[in-house]
VMD Tcl script that builds the backbone (N, CA, C; Angstrom):
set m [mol new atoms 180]
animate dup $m
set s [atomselect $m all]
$s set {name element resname resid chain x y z} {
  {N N UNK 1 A -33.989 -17.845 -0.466}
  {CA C UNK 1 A -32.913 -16.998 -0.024}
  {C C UNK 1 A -33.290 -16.353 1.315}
  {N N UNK 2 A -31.937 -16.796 2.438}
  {CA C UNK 2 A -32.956 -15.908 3.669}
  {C C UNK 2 A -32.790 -14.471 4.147}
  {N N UNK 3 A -33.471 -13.689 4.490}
  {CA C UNK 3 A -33.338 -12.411 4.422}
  {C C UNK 3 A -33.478 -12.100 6.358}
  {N N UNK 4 A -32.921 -11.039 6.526}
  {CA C UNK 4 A -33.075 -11.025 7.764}
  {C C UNK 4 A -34.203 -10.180 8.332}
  {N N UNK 5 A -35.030 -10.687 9.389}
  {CA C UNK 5 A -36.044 -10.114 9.819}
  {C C UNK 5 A -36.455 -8.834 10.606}
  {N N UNK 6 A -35.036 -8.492 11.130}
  {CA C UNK 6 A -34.938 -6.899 11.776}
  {C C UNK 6 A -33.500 -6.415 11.078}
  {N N UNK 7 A -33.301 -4.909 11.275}
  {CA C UNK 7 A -32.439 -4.172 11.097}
  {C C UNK 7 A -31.723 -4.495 12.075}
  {N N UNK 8 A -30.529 -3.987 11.516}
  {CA C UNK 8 A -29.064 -4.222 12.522}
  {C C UNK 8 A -29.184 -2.995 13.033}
  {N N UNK 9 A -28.486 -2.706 14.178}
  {CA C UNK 9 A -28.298 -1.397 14.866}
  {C C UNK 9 A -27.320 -0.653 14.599}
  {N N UNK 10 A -27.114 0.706 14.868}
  {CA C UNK 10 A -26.197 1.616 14.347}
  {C C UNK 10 A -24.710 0.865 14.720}
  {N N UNK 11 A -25.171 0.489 16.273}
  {CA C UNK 11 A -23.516 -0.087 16.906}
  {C C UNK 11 A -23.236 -1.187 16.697}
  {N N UNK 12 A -23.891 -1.996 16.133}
  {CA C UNK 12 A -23.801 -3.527 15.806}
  {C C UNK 12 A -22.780 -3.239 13.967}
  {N N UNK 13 A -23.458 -2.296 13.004}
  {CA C UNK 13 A -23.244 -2.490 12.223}
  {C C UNK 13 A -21.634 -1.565 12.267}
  {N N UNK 14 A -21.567 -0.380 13.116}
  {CA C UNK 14 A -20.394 0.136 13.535}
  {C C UNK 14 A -19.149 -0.916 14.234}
  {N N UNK 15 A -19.516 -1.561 14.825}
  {CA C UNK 15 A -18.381 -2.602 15.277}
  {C C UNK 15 A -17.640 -3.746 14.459}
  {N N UNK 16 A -18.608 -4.052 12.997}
  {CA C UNK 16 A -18.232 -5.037 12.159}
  {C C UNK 16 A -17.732 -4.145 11.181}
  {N N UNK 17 A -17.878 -2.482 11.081}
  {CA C UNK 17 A -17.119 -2.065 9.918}
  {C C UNK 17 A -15.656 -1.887 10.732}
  {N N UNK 18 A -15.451 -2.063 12.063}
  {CA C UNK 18 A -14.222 -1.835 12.180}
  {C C UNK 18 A -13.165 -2.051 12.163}
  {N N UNK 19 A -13.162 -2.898 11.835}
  {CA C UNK 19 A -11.466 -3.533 10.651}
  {C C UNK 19 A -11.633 -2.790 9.343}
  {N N UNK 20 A -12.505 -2.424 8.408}
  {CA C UNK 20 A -12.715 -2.108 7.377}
  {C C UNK 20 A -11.822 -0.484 7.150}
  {N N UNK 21 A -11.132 -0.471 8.084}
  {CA C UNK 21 A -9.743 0.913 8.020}
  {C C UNK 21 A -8.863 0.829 6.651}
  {N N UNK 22 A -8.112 1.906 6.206}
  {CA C UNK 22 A -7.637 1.801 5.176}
  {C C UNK 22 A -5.995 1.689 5.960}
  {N N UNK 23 A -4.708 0.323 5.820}
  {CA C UNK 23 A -3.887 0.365 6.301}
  {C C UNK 23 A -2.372 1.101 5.182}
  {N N UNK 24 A -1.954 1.737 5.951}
  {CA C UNK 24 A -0.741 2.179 5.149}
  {C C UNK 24 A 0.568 1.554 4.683}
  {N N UNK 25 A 0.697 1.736 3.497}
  {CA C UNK 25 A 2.031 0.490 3.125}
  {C C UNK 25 A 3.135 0.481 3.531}
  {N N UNK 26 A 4.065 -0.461 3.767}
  {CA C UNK 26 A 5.219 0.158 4.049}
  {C C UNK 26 A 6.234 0.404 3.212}
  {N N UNK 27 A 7.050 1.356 3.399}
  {CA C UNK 27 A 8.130 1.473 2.424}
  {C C UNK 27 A 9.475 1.326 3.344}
  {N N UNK 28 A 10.518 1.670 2.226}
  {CA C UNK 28 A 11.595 1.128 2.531}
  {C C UNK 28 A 12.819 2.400 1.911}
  {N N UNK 29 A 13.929 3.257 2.274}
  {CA C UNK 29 A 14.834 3.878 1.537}
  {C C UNK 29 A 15.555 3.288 0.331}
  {N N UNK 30 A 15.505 3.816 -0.743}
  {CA C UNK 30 A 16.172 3.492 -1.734}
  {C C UNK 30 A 17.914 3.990 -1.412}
  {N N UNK 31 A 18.428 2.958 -1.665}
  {CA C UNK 31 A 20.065 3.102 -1.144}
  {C C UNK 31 A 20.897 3.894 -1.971}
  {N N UNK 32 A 20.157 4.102 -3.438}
  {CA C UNK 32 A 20.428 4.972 -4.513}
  {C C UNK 32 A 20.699 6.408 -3.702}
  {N N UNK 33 A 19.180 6.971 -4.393}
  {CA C UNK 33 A 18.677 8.645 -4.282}
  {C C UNK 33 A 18.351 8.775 -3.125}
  {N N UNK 34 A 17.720 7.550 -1.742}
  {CA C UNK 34 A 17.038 7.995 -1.126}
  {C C UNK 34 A 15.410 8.382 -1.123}
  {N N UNK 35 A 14.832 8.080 -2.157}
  {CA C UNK 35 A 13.695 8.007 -1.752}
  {C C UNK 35 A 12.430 7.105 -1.380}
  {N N UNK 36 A 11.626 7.390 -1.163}
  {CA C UNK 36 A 10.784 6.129 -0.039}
  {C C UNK 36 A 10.147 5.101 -1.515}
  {N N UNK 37 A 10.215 3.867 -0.967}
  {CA C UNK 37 A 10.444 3.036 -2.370}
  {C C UNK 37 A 9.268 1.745 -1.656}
  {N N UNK 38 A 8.282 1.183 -2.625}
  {CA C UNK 38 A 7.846 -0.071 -1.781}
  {C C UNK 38 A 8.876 -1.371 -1.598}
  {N N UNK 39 A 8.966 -2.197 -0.785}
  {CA C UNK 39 A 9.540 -3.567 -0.783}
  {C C UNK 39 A 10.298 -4.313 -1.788}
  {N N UNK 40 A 10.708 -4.443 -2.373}
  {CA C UNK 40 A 11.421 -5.630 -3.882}
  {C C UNK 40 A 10.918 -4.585 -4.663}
  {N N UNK 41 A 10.809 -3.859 -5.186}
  {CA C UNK 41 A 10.571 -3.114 -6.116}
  {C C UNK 41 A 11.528 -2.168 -6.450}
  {N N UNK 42 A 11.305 -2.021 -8.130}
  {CA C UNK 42 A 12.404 -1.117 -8.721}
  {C C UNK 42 A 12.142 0.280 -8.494}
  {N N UNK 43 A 13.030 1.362 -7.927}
  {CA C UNK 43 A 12.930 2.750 -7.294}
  {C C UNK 43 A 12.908 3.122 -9.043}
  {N N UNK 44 A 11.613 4.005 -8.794}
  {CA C UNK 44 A 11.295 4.758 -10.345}
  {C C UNK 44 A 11.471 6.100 -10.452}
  {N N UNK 45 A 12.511 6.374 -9.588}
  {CA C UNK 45 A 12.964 7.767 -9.327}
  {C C UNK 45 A 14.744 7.316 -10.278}
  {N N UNK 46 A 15.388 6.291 -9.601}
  {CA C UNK 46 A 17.023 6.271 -10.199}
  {C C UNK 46 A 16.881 4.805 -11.053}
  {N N UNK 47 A 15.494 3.914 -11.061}
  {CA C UNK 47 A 15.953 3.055 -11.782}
  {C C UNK 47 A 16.331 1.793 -11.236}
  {N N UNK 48 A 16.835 1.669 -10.454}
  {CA C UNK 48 A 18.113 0.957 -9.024}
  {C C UNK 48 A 17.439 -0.315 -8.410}
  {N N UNK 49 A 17.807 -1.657 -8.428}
  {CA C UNK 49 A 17.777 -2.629 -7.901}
  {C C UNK 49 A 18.174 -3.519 -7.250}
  {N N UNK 50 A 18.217 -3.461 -5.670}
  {CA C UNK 50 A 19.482 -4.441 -5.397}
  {C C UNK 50 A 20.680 -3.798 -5.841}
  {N N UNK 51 A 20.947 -2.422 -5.360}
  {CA C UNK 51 A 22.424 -2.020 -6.101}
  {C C UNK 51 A 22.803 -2.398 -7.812}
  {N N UNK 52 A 21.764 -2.598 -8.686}
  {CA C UNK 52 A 22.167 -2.597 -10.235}
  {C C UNK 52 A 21.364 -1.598 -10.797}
  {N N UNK 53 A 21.399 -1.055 -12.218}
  {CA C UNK 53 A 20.588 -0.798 -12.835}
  {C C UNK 53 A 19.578 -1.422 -13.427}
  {N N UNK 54 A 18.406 -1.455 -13.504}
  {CA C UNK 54 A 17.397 -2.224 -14.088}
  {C C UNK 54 A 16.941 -1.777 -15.468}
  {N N UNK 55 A 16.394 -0.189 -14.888}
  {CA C UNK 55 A 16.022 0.497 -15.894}
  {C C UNK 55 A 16.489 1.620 -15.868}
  {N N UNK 56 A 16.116 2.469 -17.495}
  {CA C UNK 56 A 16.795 3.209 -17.560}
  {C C UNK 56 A 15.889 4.628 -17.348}
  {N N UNK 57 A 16.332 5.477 -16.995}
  {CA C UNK 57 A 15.341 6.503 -16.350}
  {C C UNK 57 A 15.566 7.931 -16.962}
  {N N UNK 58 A 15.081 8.682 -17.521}
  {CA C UNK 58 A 15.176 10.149 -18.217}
  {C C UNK 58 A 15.633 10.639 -17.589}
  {N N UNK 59 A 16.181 11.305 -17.359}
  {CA C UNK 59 A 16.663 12.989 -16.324}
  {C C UNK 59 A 16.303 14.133 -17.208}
  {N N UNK 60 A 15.671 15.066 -16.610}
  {CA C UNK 60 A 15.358 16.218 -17.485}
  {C C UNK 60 A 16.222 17.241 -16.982}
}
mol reanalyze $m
mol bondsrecalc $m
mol representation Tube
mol addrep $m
C-alpha cells in the first residue's frame, strides 16, 4: 500500500478542500399557501400537488 513520503502543505491541502462548500437547495413557491417548497415535491404545509390534493394535512 503506498503511503506518501512528505506532508501536504497547509495551501495545497486548503485548495483541494475547496469545492468541499456546503451548496444550498433550491426551492420553489407553493401555488397553494405560498410557502418555500423543494422541486416535485408534495408542500407539507397544505398537502398540494401539481394543483391536487395528495395528502391530507391536520390543521390545528
Amino acid at each position: 500500500m503506498p503511503n506518501p513520503k512528505r506532508r501536504h502543505s497547509k495551501a495545497r491541502t486548503a485548495k483541494r478542500r475547496a469545492h468541499d462548500h456546503l451548496i444550498k437547495k433550491s426551492t420553489s413557491l407553493c401555488p397553494q399557501c405560498g410557502v418555500d417548497v423543494m422541486p416535485h415535491r408534495v408542500c407539507k404545509d397544505c398537502g398540494y400537488y401539481k394543483g391536487r390534493e395528495v395528502i391530507e394535512v391536520e390543521t390545528e
